[in-house]
C-alpha positions as CSV (number, residue, x, y, z in Angstrom):
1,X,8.0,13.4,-11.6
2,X,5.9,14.3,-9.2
3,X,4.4,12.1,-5.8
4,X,1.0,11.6,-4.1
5,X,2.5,10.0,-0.6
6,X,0.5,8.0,1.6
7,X,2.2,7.7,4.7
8,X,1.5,4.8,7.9
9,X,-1.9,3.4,6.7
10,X,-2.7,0.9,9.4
11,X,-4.9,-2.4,8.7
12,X,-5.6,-5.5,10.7
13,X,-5.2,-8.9,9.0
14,X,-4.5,-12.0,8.7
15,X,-0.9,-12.3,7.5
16,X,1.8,-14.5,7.7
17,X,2.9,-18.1,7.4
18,X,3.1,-19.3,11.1
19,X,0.0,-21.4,12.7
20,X,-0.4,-18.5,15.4
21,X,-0.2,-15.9,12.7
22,X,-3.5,-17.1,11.0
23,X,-5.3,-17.1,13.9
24,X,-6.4,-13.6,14.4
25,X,-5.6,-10.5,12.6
26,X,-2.2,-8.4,13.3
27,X,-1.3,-4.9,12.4
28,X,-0.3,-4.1,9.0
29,X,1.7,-1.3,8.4
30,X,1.6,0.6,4.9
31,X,3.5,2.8,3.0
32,X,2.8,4.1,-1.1
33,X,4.4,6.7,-2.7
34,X,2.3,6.8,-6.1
35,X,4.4,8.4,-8.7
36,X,2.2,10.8,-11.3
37,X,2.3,14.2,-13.0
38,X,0.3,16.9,-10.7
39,X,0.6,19.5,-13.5
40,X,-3.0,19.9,-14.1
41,X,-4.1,19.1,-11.2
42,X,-2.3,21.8,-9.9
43,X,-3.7,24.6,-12.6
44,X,-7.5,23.3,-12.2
45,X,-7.8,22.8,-8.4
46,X,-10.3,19.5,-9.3
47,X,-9.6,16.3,-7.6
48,X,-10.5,14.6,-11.2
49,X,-7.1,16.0,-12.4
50,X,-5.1,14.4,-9.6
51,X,-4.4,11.0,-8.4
52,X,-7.2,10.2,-5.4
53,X,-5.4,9.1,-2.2
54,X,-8.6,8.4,-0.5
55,X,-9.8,5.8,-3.0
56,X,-6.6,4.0,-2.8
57,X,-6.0,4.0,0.8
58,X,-9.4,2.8,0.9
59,X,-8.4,-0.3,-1.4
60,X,-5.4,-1.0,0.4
61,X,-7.0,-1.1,3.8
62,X,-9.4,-3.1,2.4
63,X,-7.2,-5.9,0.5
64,X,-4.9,-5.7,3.6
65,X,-7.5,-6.8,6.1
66,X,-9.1,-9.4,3.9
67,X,-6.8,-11.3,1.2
68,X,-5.1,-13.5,4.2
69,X,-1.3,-13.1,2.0
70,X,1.0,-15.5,3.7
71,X,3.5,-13.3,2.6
72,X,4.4,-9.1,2.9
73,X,5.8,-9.5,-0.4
74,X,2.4,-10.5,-2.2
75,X,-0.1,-8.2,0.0
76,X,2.6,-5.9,-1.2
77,X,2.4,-6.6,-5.0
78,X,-1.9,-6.7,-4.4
79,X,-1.7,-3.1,-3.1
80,X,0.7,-2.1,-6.4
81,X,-1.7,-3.6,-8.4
82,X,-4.5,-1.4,-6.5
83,X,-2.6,1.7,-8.0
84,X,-2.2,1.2,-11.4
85,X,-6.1,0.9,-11.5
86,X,-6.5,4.5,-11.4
87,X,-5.4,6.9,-13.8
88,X,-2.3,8.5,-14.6
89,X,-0.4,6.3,-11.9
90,X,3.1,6.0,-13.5
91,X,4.9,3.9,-10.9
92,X,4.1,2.9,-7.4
93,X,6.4,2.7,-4.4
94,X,4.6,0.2,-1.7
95,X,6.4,-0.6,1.7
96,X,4.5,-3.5,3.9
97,X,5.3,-4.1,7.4
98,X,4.4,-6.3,10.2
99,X,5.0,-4.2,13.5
100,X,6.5,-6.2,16.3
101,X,6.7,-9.6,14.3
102,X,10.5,-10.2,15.2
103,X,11.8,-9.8,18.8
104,X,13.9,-7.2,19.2
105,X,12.4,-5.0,16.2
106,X,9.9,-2.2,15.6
107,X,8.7,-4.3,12.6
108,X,9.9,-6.2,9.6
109,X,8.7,-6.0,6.2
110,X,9.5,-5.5,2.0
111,X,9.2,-2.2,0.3
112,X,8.9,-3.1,-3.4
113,X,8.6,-0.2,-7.0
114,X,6.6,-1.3,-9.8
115,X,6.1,0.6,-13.5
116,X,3.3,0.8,-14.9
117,X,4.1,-1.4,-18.6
């Protein structure tokens, strides 16, 4: 199977379930690996054949710095949801993570798979 990989997407939200951590937006860190097949895509040369990173990192930027998730875990399962809605994703790989949220840590965060049923 073959991988589109979209690799340290930075968003600001709002995200977590702290007082201090609603109050203004923090940096999201964001990892897919959007399983597909690339066969044609690779034969034709023409983006409609292929799995369009740009649309989806788009989409996940956008959910990231708007839905307000208390949780890594649901922004997480959003942003899975976000792939299956274009074609010929077979499974998503997303990882969320909240840089500098625990002391003594680059960042904390979920990385989750989901198959498209």
């Amino acid at each position: 199977m073959d991988k589109v990989i979209i690799r340290d997407l930075l968003a600001r939200g709002i995200i977590g379930i702290n007082d201090w951590e609603r109050e203004k937006p923090q940096d999201i860190l964001i990892n897919i690996v959007i399983f597909t097949d690339l066969t044609k895509a690779g034969q034709t040369d023409d983006i409609a054949d292929s799995v369009n990173y740009r649309t989806i990192s788009k989409k996940a930027q956008a959910r990231a710095e708007t839905a307000q998730r208390f949780t890594v875990e649901a922004l997480a399962a959003d942003i899975a949801e976000i792939c299956f809605q274009e074609k010929g994703v077979l499974k998503a790989r997303v990882k969320v993570e909240k840089p500098n949220a625990v002391r003594f840590a680059s960042s904390v965060g979920v990385e989750i798979e989901r198959s498209r049923e």
